[in-house]
One Martini backbone bead per residue (centre of mass of N, CA, C, O) as a GRO file, in nm:
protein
  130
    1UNK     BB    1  -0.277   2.608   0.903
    2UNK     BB    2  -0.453   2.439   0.699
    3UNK     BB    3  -0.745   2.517   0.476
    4UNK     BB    4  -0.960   2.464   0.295
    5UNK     BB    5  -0.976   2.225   0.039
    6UNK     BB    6  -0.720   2.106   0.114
    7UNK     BB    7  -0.754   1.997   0.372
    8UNK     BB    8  -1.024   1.854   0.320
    9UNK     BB    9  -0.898   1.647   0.103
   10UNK     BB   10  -0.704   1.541   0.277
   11UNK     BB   11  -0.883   1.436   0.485
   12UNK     BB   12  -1.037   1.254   0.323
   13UNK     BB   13  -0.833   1.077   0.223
   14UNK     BB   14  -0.695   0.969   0.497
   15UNK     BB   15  -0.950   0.842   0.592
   16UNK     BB   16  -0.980   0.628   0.352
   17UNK     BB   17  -0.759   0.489   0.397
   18UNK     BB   18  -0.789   0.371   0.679
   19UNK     BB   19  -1.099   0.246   0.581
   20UNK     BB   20  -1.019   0.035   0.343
   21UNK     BB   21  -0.872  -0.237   0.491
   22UNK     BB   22  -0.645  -0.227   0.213
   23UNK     BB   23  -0.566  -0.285  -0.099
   24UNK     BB   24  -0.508   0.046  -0.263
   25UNK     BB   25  -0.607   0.223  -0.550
   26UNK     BB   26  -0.621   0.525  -0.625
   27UNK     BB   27  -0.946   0.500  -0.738
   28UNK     BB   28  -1.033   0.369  -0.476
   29UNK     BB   29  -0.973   0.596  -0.295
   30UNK     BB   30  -1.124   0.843  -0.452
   31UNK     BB   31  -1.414   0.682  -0.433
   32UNK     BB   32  -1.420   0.715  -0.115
   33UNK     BB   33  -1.319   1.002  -0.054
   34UNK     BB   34  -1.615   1.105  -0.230
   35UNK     BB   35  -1.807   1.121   0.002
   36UNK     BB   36  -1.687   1.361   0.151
   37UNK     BB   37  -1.560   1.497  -0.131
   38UNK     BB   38  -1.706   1.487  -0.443
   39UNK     BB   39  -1.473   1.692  -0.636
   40UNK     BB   40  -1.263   1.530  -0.611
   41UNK     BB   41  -0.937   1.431  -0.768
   42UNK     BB   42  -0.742   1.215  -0.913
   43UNK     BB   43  -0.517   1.344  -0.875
   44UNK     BB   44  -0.489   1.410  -0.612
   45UNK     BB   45  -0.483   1.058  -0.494
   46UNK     BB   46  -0.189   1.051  -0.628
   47UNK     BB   47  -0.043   1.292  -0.475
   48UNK     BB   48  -0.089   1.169  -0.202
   49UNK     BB   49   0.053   0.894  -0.222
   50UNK     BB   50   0.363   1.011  -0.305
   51UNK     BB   51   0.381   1.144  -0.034
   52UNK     BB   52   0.321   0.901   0.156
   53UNK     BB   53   0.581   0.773   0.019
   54UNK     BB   54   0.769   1.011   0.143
   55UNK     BB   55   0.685   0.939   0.475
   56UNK     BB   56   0.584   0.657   0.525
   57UNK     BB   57   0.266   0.556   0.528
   58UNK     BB   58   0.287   0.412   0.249
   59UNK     BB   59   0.327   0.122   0.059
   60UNK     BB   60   0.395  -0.083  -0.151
   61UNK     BB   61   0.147  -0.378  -0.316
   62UNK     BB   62   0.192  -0.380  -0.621
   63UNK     BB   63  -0.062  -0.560  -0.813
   64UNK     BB   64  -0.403  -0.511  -0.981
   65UNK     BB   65  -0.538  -0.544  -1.222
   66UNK     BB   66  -0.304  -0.352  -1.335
   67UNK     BB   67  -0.283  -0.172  -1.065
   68UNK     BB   68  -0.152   0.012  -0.822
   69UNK     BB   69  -0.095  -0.097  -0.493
   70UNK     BB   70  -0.157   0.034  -0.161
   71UNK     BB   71  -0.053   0.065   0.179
   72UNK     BB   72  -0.084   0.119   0.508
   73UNK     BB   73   0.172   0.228   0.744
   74UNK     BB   74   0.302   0.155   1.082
   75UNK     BB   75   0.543  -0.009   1.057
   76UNK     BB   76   0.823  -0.066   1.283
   77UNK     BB   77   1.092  -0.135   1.095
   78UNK     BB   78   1.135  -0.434   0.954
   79UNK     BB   79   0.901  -0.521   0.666
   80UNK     BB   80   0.655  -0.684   0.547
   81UNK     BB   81   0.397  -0.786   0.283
   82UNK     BB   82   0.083  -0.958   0.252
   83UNK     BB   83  -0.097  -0.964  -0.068
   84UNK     BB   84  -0.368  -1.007  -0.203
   85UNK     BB   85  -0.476  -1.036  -0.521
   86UNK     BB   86  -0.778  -1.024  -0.515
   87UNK     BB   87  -0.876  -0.863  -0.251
   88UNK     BB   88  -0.622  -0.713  -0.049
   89UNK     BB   89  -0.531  -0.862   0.208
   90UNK     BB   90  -0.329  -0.753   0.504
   91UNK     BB   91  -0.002  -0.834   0.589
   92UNK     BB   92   0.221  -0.858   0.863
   93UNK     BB   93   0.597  -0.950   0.856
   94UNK     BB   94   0.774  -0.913   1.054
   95UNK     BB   95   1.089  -0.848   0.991
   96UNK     BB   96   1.268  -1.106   0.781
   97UNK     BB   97   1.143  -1.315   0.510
   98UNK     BB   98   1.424  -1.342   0.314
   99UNK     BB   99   1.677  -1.449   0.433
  100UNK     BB  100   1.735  -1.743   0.284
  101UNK     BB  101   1.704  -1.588  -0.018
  102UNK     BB  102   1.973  -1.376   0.059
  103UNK     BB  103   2.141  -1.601   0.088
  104UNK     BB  104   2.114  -1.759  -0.184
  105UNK     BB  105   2.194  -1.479  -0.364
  106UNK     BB  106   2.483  -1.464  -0.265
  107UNK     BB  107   2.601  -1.753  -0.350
  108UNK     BB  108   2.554  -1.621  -0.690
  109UNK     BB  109   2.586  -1.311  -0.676
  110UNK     BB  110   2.353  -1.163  -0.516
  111UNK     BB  111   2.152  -0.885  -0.434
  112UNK     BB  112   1.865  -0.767  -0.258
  113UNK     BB  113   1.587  -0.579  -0.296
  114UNK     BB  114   1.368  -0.532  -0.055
  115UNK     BB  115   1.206  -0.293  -0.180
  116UNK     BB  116   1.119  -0.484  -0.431
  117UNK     BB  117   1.011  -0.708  -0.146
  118UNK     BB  118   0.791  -0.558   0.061
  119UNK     BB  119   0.553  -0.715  -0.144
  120UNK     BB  120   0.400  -1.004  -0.122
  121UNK     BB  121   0.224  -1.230  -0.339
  122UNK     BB  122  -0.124  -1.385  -0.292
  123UNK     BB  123  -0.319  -1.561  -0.103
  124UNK     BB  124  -0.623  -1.591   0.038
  125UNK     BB  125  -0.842  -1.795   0.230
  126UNK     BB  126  -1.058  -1.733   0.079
  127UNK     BB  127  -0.958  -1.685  -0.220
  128UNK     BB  128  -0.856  -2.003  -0.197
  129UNK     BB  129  -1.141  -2.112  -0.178
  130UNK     BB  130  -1.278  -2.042  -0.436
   0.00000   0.00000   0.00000
């Protein structure tokens, strides 16, 4: 098991992510971290974010104010999010919410890459009523 700084970093990074309840920047993740954790550097929440997007942990969400913002995500199968421009707000979509889409790219000779449209780009009904 790991222990010293590294651990307690790393547990610091991940309670962080799971309680900050919506699409969060490196930034964000890092200043959250930071409660528990003071000395923690925004490069390790950088590594962190790298490291879970390839474990499957969180993936990309996008981006709000000009940063890369990702969602923590623990949906199996097929499945997109839909993600506030403005506030964060995370949907999850069960399935393939693209389907008419990818036929419609299709008929015109084109293949859509859903990685690329893992997570797409709304506004929610508070931040739409605002």
């Amino acid at each position: 098991m790991e222990t010293g700084r590294n651990r307690r970093n790393r547990e610091a990074l991940l309670d962080a992510g799971k309680s900050i309840g919506h699409a969060f920047s490196a930034r964000e993740l890092h200043a959250a971290a930071r409660h528990d954790q003071p000395r923690i550097g925004l490069t390790t929440a950088y590594r962190a974010i790298e490291r879970w997007r390839d474990e499957g942990l969180v993936e990309d969400a996008g981006t709000r104010g000009g940063e890369a913002v990702f969602v923590m995500c623990g949906a199996d199968g097929h499945h997109h999010h839909i993600v506030c421009v403005d506030c964060g707000a995370v949907s999850t979509l069960e399935g393939c919410a693209l389907v008419p889409l990818r036929q419609a790219a299709e008929a015109v000779g084109f293949e859509l890459s859903d990685h690329a449209l893992q997570s797409l780009p709304g506004r929610c009904s508070r931040c739409a009523a605002a």
